[in-house]
C-alpha positions in Angstrom: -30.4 -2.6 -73.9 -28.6 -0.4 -76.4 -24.9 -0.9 -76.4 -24.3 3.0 -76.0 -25.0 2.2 -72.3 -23.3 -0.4 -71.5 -20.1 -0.6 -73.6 -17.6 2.7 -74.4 -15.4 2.0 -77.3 -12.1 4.1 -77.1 -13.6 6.3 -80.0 -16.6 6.9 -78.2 -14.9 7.9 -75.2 -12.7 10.3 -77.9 -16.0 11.9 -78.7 -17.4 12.2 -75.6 -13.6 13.8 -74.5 -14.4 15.7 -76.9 -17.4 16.9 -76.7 -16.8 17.8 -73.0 -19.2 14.6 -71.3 -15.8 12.8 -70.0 -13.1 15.3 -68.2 -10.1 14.2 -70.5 -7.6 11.9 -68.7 -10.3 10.6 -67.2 -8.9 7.1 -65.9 -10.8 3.9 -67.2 -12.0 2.5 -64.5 -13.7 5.9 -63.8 -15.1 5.6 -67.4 -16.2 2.1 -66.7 -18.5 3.3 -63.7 -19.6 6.1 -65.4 -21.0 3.4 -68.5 -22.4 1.7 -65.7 -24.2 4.1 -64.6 -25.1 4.8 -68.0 -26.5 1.5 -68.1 -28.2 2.0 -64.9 -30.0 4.8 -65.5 -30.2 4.1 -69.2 -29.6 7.5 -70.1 -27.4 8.5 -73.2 -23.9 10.3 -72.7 -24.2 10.7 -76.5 -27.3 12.8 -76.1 -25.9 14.6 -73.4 -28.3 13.1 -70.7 -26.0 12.7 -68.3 -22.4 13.1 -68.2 -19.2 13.1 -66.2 -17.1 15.8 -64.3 -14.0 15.9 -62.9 -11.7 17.9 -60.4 -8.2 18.0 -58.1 -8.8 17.6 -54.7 -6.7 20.2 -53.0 -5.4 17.6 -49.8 -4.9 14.9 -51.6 -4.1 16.3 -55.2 -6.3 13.7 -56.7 -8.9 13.7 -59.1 -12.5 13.2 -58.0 -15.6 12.3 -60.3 -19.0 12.4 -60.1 -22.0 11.8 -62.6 -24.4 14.5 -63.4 -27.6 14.7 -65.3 -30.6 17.1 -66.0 -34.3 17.3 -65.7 -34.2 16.2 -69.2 -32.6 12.6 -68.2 -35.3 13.0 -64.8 -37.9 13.1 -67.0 -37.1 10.0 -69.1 -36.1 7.8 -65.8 -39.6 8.6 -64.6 -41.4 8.0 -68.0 -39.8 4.7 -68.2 -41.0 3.2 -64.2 -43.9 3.5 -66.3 -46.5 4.9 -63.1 -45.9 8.2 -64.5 -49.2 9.7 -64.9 -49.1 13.4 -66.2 -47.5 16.9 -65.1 -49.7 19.4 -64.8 -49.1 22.9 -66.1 -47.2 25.4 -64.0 -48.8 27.4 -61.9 -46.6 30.7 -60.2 -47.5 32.9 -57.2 -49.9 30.9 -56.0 -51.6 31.7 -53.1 -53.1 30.3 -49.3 -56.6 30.1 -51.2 -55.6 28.5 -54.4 -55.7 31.3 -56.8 -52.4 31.9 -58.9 -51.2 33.1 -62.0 -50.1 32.1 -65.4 -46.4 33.1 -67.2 -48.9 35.0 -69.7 -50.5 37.1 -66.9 -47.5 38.0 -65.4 -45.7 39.5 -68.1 -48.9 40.7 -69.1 -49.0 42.1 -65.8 -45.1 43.6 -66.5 -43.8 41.8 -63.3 -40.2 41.2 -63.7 -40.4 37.4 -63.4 -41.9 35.0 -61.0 -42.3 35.1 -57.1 -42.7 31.0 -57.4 -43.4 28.3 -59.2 -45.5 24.7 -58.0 -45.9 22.0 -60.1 -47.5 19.1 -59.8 -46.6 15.6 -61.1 -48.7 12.2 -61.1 -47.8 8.7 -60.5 -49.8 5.6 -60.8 -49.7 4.0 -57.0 -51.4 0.4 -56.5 -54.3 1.8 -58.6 -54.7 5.2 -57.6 -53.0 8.2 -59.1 -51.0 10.1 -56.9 -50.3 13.7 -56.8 -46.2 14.9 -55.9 -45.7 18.6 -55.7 -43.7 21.2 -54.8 -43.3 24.7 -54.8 -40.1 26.4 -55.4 -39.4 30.2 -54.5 -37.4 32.0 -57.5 -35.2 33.9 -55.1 -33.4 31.2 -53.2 -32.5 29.5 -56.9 -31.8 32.5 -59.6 -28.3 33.6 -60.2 -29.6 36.2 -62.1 -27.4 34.9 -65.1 -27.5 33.9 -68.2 -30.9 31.5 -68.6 -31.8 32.7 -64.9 -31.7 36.6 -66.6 -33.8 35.7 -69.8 -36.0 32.7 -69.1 -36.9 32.9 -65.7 -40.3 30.9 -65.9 -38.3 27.7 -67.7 -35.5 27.7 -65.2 -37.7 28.1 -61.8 -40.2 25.3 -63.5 -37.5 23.3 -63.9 -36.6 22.9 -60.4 -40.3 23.0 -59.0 -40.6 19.8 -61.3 -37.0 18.0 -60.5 -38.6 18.3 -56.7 -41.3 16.4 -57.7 -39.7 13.4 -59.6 -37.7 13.3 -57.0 -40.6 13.0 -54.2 -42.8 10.6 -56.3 -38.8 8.2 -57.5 -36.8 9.0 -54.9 -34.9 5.7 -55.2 -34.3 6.0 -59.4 -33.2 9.8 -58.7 -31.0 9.5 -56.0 -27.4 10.7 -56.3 -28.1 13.2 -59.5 -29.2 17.1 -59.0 -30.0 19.1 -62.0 -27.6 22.4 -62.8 -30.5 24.6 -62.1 -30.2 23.9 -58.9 -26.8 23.5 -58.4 -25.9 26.6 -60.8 -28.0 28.7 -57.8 -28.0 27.4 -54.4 -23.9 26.7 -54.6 -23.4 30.3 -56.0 -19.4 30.6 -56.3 -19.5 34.3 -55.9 -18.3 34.6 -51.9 -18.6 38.1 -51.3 -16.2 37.2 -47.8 -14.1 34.4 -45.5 -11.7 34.6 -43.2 -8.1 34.1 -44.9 -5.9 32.1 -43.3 -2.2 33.5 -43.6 -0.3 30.0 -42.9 -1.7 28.8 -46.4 -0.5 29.9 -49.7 -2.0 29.2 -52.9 -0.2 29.4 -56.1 -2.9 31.3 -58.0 -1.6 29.9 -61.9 -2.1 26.3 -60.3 -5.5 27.0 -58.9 -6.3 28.8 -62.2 -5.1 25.5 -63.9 -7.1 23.3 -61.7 -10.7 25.1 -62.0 -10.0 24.6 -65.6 -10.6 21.2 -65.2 -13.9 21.7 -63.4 -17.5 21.0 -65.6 -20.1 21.6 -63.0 -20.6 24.6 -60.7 -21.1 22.0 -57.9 -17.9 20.9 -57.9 -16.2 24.7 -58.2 -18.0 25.4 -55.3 -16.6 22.7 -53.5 -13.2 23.5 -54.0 -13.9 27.0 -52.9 -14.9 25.6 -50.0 -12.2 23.6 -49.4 -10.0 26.4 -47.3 -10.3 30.1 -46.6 -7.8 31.4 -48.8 -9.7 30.5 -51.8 -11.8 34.1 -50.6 -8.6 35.6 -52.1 -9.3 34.5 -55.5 -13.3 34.9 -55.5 -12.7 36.2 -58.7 -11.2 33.4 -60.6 -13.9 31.0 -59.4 -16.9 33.4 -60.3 -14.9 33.9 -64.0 -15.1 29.8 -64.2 -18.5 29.9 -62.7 -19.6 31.8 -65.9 -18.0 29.9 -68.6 -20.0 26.8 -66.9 -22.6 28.4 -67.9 -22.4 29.7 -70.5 -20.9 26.3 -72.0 -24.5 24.5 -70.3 -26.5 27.5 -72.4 -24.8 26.4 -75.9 -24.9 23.0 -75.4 -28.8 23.7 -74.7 -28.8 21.9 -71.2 
């Protein structure tokens, strides 16, 4: 196995600090599960496969890490069990009799984007390929944003087919989400909550702490964390949007 996966020199975790796949001050026995894990899944930090984020929990005031990766790194995990056997092309709006429609008769049809997307994806069981799929409706995911705003075939595809991997490898996917998923169905921007007036937030120290935060799975999570957070709905959907635009340069 390539040492990249199961070895991080202190320059290496330098780069990766610095190229935003390890939160810095990330404490090294973090960094030594997240090689592991590496090393497990045999994906590459360096390729921006998978990667680490990081955030203060409110109680406690400690950090709290988790390991993230994309349908890029699913679809290398599956290719490697070796039983994968094919994706078939994407098929949107399909209906109760079978019929559906291509991305190129849609927009030839001028339709603003897809109703749904169902893929399909194939693995060898004992002998006899298997089909996994799954359907997923555009509404429930979109954010409307950035990738979701410009490429909404890719993006809705994308999560039809992370569905899939993970119904056909459930045990090599488990614990990992894509961000087109998270990015939509944890949507930071909470129109309302109740407030609790007993708790005040210090609103340059919560600006301070989303900082810190990579993922839009984990900003929601902290929104979540108490009521009061409604008050400042507006500095977690400005974070929200530097996520991704950060995931849109980086080309995740």
């Amino acid at each position: 196995m390539s040492k990249e996966f199961s070895d991080l020199t202190d320059k290496d975790i330098h780069t990766l600090v610095q190229a935003g796949v390890i939160p810095s001050g990330t404490p090294p026995a973090q960094i030594a599960v997240f090689a592991r894990v590496c090393s497990t899944k045999r994906l590459s930090p360096f390729l921006k496969q998978i990667y680490l984020t990081g955030y203060k929990e409110h109680s406690t005031g400690n950090m709290k890490y988790s390991i993230v990766t994309g349908i890029d790194g699913y679809r290398i995990i599956s290719a490697r069990c070796g039983n994968h056997a094919g994706t078939d092309d994407v098929k949107y709006d399909i209906q109760s009799d079978g019929s559906f429609k291509t991305a190129a008769q849609l927009i030839a049809d001028k339709r603003d984007g897809p109703i749904t997307a169902t893929v399909t994806v194939w693995k060898m069981v004992m002998g006899v390929r298997v089909p996994f799929t799954h359907t997923a409706v555009f509404k429930e995911f979109s954010t409307g944003k950035q990738k979701w705003g410009t490429m909404q075939y890719q993006m809705i595809a994308k999560v039809a087919e992370a569905f899939c991997l993970r119904k056909g490898w459930p045990e090599e996917m488990e614990g990992v989400s894509i961000e087109e998923e998270i990015g939509a169905i944890q949507d930071v921007t909470i129109q309302s909550a109740t407030i609790s007036p007993s708790v005040e937030i210090d609103p340059q120290e919560l600006e301070s702490r989303l900082k810190q935060v990579l993922t839009v799975e984990v900003l929601t999570e902290i929104y979540k964390e108490h009521p009061g957070h409604a008050e400042f709905a507006a500095l977690f959907t400005e974070r929200k949007n530097e996520i991704l635009d950060d995931l849109q340069r980086a080309g995740q």
